[in-house]
N, CA, C and O atoms as CSV, one atom per row, in Angstrom:
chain,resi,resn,atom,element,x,y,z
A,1,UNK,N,N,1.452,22.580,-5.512
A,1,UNK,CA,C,0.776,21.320,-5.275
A,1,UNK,C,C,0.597,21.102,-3.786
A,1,UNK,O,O,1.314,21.580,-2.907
A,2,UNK,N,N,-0.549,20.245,-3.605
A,2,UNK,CA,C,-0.360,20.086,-1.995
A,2,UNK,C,C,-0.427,18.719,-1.680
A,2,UNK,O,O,-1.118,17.878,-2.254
A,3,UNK,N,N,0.497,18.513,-0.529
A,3,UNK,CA,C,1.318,17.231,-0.081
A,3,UNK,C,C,-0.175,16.519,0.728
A,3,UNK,O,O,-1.291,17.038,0.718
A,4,UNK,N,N,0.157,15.393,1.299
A,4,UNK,CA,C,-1.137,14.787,1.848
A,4,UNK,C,C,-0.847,15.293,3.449
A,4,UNK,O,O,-1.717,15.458,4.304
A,5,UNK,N,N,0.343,15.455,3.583
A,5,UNK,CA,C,0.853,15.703,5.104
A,5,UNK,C,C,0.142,17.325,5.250
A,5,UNK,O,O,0.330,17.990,6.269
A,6,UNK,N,N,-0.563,17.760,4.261
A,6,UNK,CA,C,-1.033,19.251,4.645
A,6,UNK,C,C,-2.136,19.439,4.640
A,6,UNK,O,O,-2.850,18.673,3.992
A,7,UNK,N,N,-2.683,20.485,5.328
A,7,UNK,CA,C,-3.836,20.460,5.447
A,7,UNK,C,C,-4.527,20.658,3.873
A,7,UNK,O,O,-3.921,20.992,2.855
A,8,UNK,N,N,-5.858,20.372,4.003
A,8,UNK,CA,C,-6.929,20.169,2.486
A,8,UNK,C,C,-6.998,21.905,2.299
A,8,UNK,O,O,-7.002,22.737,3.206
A,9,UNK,N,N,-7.059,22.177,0.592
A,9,UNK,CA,C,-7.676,23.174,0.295
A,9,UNK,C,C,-8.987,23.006,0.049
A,9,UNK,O,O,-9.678,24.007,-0.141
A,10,UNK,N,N,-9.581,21.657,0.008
A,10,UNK,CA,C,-10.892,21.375,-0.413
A,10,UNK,C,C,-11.754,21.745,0.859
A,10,UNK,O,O,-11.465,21.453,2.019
A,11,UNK,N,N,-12.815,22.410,0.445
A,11,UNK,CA,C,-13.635,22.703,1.003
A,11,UNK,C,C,-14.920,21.688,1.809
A,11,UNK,O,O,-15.817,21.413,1.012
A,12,UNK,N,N,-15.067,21.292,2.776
A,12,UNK,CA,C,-15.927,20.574,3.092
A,12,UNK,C,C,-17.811,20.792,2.675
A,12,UNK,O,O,-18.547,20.663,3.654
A,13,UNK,N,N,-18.361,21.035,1.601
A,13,UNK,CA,C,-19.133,21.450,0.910
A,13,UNK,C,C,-20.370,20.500,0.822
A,13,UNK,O,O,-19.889,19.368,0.817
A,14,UNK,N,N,-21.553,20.423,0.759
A,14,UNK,CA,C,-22.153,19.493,0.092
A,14,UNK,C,C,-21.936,19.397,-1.747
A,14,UNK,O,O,-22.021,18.435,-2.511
A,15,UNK,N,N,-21.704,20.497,-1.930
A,15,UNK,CA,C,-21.462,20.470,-3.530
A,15,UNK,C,C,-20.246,19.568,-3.745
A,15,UNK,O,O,-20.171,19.048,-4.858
A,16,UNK,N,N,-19.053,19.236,-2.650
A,16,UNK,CA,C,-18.034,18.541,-2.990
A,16,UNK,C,C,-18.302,16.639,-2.278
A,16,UNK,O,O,-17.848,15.543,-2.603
A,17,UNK,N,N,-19.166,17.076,-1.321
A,17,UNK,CA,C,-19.458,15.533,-0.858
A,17,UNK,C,C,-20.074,15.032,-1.638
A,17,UNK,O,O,-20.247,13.816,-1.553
A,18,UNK,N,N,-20.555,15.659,-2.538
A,18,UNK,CA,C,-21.595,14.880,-4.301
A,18,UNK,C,C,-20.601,14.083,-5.145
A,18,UNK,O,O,-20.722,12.901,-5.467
A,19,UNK,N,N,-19.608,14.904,-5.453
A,19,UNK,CA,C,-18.461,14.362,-6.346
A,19,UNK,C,C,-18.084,13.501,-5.233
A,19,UNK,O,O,-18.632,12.417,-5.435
A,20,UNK,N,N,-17.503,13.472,-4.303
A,20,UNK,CA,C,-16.771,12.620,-3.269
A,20,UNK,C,C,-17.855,11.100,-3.649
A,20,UNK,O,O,-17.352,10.004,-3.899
A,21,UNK,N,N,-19.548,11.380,-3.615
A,21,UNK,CA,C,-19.939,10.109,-3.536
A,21,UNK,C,C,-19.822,9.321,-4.923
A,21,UNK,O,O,-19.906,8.094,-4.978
A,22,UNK,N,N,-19.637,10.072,-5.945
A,22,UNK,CA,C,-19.309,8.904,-6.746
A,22,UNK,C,C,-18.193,8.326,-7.115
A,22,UNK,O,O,-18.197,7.498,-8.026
A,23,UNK,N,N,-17.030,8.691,-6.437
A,23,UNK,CA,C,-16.190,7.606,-6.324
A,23,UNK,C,C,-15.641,7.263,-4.647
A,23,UNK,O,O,-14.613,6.590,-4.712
A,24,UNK,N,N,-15.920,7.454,-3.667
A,24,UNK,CA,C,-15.531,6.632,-2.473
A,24,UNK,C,C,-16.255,4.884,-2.327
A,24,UNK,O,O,-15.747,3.779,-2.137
A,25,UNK,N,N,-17.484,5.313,-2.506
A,25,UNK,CA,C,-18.572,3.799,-2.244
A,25,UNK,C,C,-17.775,3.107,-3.155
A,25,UNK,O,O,-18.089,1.920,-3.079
A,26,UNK,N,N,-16.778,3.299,-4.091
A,26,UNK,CA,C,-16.571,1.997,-5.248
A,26,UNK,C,C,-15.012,1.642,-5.119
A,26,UNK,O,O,-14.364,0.834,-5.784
A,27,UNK,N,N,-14.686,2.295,-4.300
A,27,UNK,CA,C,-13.097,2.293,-3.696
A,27,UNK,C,C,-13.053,0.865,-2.960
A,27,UNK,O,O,-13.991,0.392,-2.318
A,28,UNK,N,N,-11.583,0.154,-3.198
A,28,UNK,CA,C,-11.463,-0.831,-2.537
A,28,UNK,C,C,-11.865,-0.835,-1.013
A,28,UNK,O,O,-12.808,-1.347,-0.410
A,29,UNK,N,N,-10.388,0.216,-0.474
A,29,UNK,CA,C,-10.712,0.180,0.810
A,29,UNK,C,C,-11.825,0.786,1.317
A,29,UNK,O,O,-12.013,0.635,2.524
A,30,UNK,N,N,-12.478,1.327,0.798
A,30,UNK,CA,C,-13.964,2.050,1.795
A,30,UNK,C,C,-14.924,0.984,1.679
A,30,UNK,O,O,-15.624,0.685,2.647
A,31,UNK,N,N,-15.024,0.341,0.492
A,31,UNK,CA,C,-15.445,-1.274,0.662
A,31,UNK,C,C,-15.750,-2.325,1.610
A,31,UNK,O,O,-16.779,-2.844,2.041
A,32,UNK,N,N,-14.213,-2.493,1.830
A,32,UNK,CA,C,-13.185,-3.821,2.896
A,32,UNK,C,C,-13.578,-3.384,3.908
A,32,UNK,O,O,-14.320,-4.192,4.467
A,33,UNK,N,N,-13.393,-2.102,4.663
A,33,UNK,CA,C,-13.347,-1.639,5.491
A,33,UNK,C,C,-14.735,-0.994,6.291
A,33,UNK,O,O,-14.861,-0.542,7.429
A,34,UNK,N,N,-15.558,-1.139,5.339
A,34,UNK,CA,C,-17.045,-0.686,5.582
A,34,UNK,C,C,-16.789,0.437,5.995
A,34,UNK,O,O,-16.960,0.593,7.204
A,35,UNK,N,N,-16.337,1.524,5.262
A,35,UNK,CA,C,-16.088,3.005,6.126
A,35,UNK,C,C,-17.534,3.887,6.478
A,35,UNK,O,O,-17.691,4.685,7.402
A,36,UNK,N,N,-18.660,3.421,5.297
A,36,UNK,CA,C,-19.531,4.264,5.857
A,36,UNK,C,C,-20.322,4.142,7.072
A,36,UNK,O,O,-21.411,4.678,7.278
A,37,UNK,N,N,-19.434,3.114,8.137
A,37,UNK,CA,C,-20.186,2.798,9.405
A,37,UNK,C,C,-19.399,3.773,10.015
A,37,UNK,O,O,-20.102,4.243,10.909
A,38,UNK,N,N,-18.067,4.453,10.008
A,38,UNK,CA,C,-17.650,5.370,10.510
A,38,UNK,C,C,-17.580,6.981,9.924
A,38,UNK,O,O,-17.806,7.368,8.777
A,39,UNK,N,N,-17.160,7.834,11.212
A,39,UNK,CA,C,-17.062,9.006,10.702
A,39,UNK,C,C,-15.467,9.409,10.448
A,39,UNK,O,O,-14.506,9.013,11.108
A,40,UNK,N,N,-15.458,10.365,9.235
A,40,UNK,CA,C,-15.894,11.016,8.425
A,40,UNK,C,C,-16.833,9.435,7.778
A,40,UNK,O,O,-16.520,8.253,7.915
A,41,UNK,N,N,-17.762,9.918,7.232
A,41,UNK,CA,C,-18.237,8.580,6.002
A,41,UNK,C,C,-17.638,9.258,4.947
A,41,UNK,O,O,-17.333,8.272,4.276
A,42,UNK,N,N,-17.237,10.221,4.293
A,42,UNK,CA,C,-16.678,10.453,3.162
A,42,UNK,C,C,-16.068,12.116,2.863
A,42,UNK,O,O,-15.823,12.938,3.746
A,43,UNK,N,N,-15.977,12.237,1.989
A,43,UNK,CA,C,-14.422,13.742,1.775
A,43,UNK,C,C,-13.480,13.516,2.268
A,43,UNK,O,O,-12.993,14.572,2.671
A,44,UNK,N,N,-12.775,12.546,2.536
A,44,UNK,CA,C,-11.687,12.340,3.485
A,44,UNK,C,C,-10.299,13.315,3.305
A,44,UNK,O,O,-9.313,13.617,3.979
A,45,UNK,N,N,-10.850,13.602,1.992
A,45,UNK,CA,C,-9.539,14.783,1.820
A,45,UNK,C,C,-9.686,16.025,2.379
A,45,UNK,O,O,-8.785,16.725,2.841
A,46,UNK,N,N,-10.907,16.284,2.317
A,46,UNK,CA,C,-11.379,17.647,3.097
A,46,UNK,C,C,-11.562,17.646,4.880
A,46,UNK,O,O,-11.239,18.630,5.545
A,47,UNK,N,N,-11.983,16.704,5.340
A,47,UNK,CA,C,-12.387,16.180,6.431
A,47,UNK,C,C,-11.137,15.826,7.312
A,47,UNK,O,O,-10.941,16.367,8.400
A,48,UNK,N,N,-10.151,14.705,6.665
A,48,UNK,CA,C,-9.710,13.783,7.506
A,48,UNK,C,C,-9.493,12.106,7.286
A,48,UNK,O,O,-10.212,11.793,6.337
A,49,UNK,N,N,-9.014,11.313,7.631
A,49,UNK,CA,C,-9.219,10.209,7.665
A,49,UNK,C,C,-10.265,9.594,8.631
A,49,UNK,O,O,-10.876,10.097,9.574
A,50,UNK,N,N,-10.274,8.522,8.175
A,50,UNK,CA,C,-11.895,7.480,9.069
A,50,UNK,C,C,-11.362,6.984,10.432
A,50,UNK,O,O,-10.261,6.602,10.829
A,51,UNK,N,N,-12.724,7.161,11.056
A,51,UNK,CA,C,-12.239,6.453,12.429
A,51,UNK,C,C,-11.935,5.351,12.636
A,51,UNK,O,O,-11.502,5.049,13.748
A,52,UNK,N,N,-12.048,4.542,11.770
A,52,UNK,CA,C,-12.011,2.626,11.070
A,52,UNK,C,C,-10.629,2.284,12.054
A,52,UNK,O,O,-9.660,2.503,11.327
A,53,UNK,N,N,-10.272,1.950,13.065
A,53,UNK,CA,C,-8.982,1.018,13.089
A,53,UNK,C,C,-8.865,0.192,12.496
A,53,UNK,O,O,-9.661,-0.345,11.726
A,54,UNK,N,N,-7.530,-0.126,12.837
A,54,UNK,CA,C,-6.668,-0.766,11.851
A,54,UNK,C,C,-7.010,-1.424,10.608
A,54,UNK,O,O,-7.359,-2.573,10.338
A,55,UNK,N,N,-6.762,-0.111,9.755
A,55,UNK,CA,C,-6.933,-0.169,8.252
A,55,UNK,C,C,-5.732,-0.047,8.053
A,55,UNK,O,O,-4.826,0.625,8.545
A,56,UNK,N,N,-5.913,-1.387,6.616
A,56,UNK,CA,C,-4.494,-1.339,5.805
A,56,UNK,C,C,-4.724,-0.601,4.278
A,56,UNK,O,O,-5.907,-0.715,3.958
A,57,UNK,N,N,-4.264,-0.187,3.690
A,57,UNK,CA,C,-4.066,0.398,2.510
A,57,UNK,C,C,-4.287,-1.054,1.669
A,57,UNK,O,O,-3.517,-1.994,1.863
A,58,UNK,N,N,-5.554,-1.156,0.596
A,58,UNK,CA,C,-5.325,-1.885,0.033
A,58,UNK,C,C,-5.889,-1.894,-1.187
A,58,UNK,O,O,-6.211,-2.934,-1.760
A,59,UNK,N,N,-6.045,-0.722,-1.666
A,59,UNK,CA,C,-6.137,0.068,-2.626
A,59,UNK,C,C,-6.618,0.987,-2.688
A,59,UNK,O,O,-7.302,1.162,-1.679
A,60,UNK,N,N,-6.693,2.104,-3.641
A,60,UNK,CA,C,-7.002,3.359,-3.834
A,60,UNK,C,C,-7.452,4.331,-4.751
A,60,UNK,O,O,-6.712,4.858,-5.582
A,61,UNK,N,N,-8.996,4.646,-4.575
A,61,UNK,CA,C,-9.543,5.093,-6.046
A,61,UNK,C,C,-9.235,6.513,-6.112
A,61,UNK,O,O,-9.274,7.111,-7.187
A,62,UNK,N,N,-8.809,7.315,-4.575
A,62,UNK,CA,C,-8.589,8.755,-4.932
A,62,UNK,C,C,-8.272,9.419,-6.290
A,62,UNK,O,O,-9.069,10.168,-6.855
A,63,UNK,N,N,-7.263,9.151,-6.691
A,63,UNK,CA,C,-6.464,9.636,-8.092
A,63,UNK,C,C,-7.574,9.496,-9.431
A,63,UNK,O,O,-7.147,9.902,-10.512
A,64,UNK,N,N,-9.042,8.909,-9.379
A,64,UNK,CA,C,-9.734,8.788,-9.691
A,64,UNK,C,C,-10.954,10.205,-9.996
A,64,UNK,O,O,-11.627,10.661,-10.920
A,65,UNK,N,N,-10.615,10.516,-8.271
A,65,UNK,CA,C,-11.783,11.650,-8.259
A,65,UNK,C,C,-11.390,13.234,-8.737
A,65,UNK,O,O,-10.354,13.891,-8.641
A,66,UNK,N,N,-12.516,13.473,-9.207
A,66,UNK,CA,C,-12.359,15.194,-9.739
A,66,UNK,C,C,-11.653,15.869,-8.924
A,66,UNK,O,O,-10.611,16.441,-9.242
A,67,UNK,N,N,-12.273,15.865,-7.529
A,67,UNK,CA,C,-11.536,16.559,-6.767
A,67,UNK,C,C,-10.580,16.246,-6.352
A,67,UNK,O,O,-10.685,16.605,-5.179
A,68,UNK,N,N,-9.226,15.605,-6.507
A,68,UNK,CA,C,-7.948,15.442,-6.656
A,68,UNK,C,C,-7.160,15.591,-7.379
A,68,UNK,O,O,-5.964,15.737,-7.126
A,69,UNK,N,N,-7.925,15.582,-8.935
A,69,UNK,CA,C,-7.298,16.361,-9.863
A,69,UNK,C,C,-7.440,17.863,-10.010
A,69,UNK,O,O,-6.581,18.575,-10.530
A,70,UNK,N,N,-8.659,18.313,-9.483
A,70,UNK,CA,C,-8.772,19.639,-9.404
A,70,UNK,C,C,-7.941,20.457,-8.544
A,70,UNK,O,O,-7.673,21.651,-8.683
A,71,UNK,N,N,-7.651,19.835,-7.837
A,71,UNK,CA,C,-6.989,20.577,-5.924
A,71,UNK,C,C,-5.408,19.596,-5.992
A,71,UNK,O,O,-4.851,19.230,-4.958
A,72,UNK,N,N,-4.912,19.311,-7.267
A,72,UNK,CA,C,-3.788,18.763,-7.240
A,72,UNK,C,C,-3.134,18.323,-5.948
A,72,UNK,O,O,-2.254,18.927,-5.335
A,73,UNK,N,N,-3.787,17.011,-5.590
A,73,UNK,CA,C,-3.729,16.270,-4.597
A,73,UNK,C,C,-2.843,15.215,-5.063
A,73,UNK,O,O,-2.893,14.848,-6.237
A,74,UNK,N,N,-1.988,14.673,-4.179
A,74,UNK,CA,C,-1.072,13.742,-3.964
A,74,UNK,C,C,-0.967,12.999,-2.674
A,74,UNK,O,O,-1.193,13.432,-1.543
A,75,UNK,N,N,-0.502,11.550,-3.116
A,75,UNK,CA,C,-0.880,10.586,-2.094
A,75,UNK,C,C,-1.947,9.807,-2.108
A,75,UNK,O,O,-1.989,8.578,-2.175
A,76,UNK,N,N,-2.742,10.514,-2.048
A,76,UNK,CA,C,-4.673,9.269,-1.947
A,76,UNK,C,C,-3.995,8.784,-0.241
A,76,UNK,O,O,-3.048,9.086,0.484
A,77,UNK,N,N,-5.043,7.971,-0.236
A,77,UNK,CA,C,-5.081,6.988,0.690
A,77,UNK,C,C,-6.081,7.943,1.755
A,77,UNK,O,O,-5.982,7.463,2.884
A,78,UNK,N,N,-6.814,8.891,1.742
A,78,UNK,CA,C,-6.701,9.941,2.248
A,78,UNK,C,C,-7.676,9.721,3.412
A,78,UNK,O,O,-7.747,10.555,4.315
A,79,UNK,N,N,-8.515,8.479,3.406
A,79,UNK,CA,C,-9.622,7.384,4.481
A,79,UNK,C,C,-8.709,7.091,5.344
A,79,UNK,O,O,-8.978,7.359,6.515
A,80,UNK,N,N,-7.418,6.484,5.048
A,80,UNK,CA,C,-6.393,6.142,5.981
A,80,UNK,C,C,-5.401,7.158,6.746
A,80,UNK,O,O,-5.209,7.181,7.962
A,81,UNK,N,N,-4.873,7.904,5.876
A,81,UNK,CA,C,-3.785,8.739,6.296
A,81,UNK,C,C,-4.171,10.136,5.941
A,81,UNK,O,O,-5.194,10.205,5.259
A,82,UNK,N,N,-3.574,11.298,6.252
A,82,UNK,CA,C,-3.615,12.644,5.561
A,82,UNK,C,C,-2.432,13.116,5.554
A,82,UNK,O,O,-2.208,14.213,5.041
């Protein structure tokens, strides 16, 4: 399994930023936080977290997306932290 503290096996892909878009835009915090004004705008698991300061965790659709169940990802939050 891989921890959030490690680097992504996910590939930064357009084939994976497809899946990424249908569930980030509906995520609390990418919401609240208007993340798509910053970069990464989305894969945050593959990518990184957002340049957004001070973001709080205030919810989390990761555990949602294919690609977290596929790449047995743990943690989420992955806009905020990695």
């Amino acid at each position: 399994m891989f921890d959030s503290a490690k680097p992504s096996a996910i590939e930064n892909t357009e084939e994976n930023k497809q899946i990424c878009r249908k569930y980030c835009p509906i995520c609390q915090n990418y919401k609240k936080h208007d993340l798509r004004r910053n970069e990464p705008k989305e894969l945050f698991c593959a990518q990184g977290p957002s340049s957004c300061q001070n973001m709080k965790e205030i919810g989390c659709f990761c555990p949602a997306c294919e690609l977290f169940n596929k790449h047995h990802l743990r943690g989420g939050y992955f806009c905020v932290r990695r």
